[in-house]
C-alpha positions as CSV (number, residue, x, y, z in Angstrom):
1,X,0.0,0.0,0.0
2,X,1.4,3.3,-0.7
3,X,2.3,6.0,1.8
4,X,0.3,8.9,2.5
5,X,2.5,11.7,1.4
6,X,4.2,13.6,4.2
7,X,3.2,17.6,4.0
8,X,6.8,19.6,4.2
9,X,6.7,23.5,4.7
10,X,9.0,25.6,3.8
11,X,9.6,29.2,3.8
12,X,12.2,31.0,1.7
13,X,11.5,28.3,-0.9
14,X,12.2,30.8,-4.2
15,X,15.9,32.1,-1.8
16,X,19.7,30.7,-2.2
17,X,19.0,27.9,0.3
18,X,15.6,27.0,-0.3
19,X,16.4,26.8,-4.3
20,X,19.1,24.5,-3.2
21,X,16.9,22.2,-1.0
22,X,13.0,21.9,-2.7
23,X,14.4,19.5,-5.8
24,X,16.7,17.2,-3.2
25,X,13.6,16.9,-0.8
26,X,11.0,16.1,-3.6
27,X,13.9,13.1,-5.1
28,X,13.3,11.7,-2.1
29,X,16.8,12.6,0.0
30,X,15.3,13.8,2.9
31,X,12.2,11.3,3.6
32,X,13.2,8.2,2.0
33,X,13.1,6.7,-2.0
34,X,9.3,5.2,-1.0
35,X,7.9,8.5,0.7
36,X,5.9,11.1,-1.6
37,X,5.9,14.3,-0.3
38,X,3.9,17.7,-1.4
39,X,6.0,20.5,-0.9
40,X,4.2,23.9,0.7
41,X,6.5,26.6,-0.4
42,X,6.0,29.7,1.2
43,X,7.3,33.3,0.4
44,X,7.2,37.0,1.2
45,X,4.2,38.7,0.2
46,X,6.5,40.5,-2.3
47,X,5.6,40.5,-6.2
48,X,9.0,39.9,-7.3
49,X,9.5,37.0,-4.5
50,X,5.9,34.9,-5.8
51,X,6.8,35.2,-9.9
52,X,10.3,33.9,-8.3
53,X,8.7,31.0,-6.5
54,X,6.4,30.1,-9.8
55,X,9.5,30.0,-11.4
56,X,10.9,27.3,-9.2
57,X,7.7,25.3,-9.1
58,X,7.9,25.2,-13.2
59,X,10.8,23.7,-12.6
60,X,10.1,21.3,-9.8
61,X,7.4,20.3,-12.4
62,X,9.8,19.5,-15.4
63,X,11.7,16.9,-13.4
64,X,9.0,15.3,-13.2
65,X,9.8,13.6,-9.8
66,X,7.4,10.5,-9.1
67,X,7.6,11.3,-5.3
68,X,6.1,14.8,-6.0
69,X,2.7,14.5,-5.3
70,X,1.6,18.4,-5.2
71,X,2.2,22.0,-4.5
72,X,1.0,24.9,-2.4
73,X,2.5,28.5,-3.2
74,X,2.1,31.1,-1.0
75,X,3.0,34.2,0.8
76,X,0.8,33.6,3.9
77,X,2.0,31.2,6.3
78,X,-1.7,30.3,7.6
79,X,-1.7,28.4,4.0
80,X,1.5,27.3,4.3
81,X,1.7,25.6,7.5
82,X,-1.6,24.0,7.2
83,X,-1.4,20.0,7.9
84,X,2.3,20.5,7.7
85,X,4.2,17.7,9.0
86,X,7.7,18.9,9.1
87,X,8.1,23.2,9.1
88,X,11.4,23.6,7.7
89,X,12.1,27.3,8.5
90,X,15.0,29.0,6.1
91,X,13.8,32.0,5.3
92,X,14.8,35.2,7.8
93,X,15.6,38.8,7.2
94,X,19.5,38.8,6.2
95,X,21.7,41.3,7.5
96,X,21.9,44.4,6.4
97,X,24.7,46.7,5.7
98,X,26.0,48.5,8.8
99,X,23.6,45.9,11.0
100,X,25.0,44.4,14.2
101,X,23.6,40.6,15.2
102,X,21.5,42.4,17.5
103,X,19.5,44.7,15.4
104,X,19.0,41.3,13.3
105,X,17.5,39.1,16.3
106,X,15.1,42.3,17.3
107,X,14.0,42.1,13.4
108,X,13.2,39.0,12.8
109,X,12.2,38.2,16.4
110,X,8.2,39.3,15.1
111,X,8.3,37.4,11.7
112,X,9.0,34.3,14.1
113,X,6.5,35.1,16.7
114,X,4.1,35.2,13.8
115,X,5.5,32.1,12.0
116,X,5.4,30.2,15.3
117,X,1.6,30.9,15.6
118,X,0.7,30.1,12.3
119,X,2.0,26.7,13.2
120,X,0.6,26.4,16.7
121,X,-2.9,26.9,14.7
122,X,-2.6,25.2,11.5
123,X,0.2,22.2,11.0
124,X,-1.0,18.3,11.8
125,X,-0.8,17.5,15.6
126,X,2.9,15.5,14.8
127,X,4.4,18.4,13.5
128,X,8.1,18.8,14.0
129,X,9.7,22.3,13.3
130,X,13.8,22.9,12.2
131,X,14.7,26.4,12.0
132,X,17.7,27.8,9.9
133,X,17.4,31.7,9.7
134,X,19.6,33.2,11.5
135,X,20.3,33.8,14.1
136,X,18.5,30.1,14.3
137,X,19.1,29.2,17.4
138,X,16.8,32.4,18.8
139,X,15.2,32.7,16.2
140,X,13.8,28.9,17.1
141,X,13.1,29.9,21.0
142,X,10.8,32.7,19.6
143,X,8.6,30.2,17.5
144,X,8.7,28.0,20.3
145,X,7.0,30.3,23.0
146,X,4.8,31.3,20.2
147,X,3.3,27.5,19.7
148,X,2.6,26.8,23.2
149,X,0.5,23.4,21.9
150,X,3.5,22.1,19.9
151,X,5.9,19.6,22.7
152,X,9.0,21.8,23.0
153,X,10.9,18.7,22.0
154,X,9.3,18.8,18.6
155,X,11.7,22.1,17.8
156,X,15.4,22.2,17.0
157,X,17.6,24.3,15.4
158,X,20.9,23.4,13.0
159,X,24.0,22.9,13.8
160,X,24.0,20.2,11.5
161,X,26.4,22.4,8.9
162,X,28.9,23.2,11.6
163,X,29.3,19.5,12.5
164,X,30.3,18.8,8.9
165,X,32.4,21.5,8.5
166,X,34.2,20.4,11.9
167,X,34.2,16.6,10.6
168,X,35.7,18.0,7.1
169,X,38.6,20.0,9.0
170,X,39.6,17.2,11.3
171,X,39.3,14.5,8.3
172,X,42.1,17.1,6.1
173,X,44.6,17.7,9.0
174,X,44.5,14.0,9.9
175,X,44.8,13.2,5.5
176,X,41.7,10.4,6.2
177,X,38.8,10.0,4.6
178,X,35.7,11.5,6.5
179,X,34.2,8.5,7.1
180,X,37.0,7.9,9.5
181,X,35.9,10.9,11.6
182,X,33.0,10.2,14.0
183,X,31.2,12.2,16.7
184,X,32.2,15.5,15.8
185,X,30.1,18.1,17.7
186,X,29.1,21.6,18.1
187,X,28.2,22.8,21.6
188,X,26.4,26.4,22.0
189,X,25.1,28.9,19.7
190,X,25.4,28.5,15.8
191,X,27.3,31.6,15.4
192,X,30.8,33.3,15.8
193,X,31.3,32.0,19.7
194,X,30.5,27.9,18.9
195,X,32.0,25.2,20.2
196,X,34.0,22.4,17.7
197,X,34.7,19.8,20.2
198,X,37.6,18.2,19.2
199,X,38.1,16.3,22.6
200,X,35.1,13.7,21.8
201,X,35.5,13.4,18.2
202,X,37.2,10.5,16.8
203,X,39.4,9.7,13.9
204,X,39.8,5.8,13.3
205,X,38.5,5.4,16.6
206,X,40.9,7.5,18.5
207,X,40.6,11.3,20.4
208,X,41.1,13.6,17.7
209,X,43.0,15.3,19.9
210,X,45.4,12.1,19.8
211,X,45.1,11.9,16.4
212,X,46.1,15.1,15.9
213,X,49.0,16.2,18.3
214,X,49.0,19.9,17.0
215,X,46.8,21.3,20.4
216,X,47.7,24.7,19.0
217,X,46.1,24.0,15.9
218,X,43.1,22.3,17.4
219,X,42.5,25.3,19.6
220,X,43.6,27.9,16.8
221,X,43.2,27.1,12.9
222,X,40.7,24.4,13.8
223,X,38.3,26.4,16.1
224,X,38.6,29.2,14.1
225,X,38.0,27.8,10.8
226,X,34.3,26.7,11.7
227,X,33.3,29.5,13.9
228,X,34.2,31.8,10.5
229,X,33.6,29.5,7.6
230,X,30.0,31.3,6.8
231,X,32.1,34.6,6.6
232,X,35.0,33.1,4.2
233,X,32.0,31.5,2.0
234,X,30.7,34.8,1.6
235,X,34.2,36.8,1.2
236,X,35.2,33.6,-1.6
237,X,32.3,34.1,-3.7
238,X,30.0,37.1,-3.1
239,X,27.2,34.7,-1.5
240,X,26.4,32.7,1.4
241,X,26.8,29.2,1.9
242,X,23.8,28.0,0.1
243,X,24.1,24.6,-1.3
244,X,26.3,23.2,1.9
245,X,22.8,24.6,4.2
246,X,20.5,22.5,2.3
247,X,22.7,19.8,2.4
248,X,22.9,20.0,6.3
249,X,19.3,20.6,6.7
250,X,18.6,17.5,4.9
251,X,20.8,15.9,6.8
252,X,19.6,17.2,10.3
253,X,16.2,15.6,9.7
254,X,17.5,12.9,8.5
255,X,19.2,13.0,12.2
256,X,15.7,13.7,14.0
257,X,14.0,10.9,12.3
258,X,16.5,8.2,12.0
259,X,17.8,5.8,14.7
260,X,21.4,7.3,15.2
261,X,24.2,4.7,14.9
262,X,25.1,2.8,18.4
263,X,27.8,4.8,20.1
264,X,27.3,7.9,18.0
265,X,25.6,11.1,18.2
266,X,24.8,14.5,16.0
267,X,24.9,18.1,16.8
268,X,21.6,19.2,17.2
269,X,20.2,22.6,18.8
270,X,17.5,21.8,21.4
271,X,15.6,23.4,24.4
272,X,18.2,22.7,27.6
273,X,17.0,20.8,30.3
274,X,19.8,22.0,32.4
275,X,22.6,19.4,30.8
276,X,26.0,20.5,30.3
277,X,25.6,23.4,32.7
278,X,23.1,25.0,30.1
279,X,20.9,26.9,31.8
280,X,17.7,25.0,30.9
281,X,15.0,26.5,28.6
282,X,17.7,27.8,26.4
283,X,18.0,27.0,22.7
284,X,21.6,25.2,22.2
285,X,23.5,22.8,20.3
286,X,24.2,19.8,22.3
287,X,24.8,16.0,21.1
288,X,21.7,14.6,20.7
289,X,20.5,10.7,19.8
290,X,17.3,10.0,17.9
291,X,15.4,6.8,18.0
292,X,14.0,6.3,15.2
293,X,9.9,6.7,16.3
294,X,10.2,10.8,16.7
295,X,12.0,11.0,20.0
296,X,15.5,12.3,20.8
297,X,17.7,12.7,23.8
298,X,20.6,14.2,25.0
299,X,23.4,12.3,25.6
300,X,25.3,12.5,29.2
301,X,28.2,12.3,30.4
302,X,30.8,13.3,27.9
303,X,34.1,15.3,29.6
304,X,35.2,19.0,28.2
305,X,38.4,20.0,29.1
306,X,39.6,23.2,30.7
307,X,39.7,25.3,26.9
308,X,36.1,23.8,25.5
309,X,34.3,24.7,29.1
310,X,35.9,28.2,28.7
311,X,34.5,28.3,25.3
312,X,31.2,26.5,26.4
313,X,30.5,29.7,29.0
314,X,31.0,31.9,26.4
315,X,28.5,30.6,24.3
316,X,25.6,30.1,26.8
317,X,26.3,33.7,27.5
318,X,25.9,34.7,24.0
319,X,22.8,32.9,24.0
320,X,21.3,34.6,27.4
321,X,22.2,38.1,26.3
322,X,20.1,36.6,23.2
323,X,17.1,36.0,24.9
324,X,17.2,38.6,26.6
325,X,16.7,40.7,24.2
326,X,13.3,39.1,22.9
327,X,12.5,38.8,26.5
328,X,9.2,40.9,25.1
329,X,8.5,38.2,22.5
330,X,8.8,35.0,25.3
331,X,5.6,35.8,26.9
């Protein structure tokens, strides 16, 4: 018997990322080679955004994918969310010229707020929600306190692209494949001040930090090097990382809704329970286990060192100064 397709929201379907994701999620990528889907694309109520959109759904249509069952376009996120199963939030206001990462949380702190209702009112009752605007990790607490009858455990945010990223570094410097890096992980905020673990990862089975004996490299180059890679994609070639996002995102709910290996884990951004020294309610990247049937948890007992709990504080108190300044939106 065939599947009943599985309804998958997304909002700045016509932008960079979402032009890079909608054709991998209707080939089946994301859900599975036996999974239809109908994609719910969802834009800003802006002329030049919607004939964009149409464009990409003229295109969606010519490749003629058999998993494709349908299409919703439209600039009002009560359409777009409706019976959604899986809100995959991409679209947020980008940065501005001359526009520090505050003025950025306090403007797209009320387009989340709104986006967050919409779904509280009109996804399926199993909805699961994975925000990437930035600053996503906020950005995802706001739509969370907007849904109150959505299980905080049903949001997450991605760190999913840093983890590669990490995972891709550690696999050069070693010169092995990176297959043969496991467990790399993200703690914190996705943003300047995260957290590349290299003390948990492993290469062939051993510390990273064993693997690789440069410590100045793992605390310099290394840390460095992921924290800024969004900022050297977009100094290299006049755009954000686009194509690497989808990829990540694709992978992150792949993450969420896929037993996770025995003895591994994946970076994912969740509401804090207190673990880690994460002051609990918090939106933050932690290493997270799925288990196949739509539940997660997050994994205990893993040892930072002196340099990563430095780092670790200085993340969390990104993230508080954060939410403090949506406080007003957290109602």
């Amino acid at each position: 018997m065939a599947k009943a397709p599985i309804r998958v929201a997304v909002t700045g379907a016509a932008g960079q990322i979402g032009y890079s994701l909608v054709f991998r999620i209707a080939s089946g990528q994301m859900f599975g080679p036996d999974q239809p889907v109908l994609l719910q694309m969802i834009e800003i109520p802006v002329e030049k955004a919607m004939t964009a959109l149409g464009g990409v759904a003229m295109e969606l249509e010519d490749c003629a994918f058999p998993l494709l069952t349908d299409m919703v376009l439209t600039d009002d996120p009560k359409v777009g969310f409706k019976d959604a199963n899986w809100c995959l939030l991409v679209g947020s206001k980008p940065r501005g010229p001359g526009m520090e990462r505050n003025d950025l949380i306090r403007e797209n702190g009320p387009i989340f707020t709104g986006q967050g209702r919409a779904i509280n009112d009109h996804a399926a009752s199993d909805v699961n929600v994975a925000v990437v605007g930035n600053p996503c990790n906020t950005n995802c607490l706001i739509a969370m306190h907007a849904a109150p009858d959505v299980p905080d455990e049903r949001f997450s945010a991605m760190t999913r692209l840093d983890q590669n990223r990490a995972q891709a570094q550690l696999a050069t410097k070693a010169n092995v494949p990176t297959t043969s890096v496991k467990n790399t992980l993200i703690w914190g905020n996705h943003s300047a001040t995260q957290v590349p673990d290299f003390h948990n990862a492993r290469i062939d089975g051993k510390p990273a930090s064993e693997a690789i004996t440069d410590r100045a490299w793992l605390e310099g180059e290394f840390f460095t090097t992921v924290q800024k890679r969004g900022a050297a994609i977009i100094q290299a070639r006049g755009l954000s990382s686009a194509a690497s996002a989808a990829n990540a995102l694709i992978d992150h709910v792949r993450d969420l809704r896929e037993p996770t290996p025995a003895g591994e884990w994946r970076s994912v951004c969740v509401k804090s329970d207190g673990s880690y020294d994460v002051p609990e309610g918090l939106i933050s990247s932690f290493p997270v286990r799925a288990d196949g049937r739509g539940g997660w948890q997050i994994v205990q007992g893993l040892e930072l060192d002196a340099f990563l709990k430095e780092k670790l504080q200085g993340t969390v108190g990104e993230l508080e100064k954060e939410k403090a300044l949506v406080a007003d939106l957290l109602g």
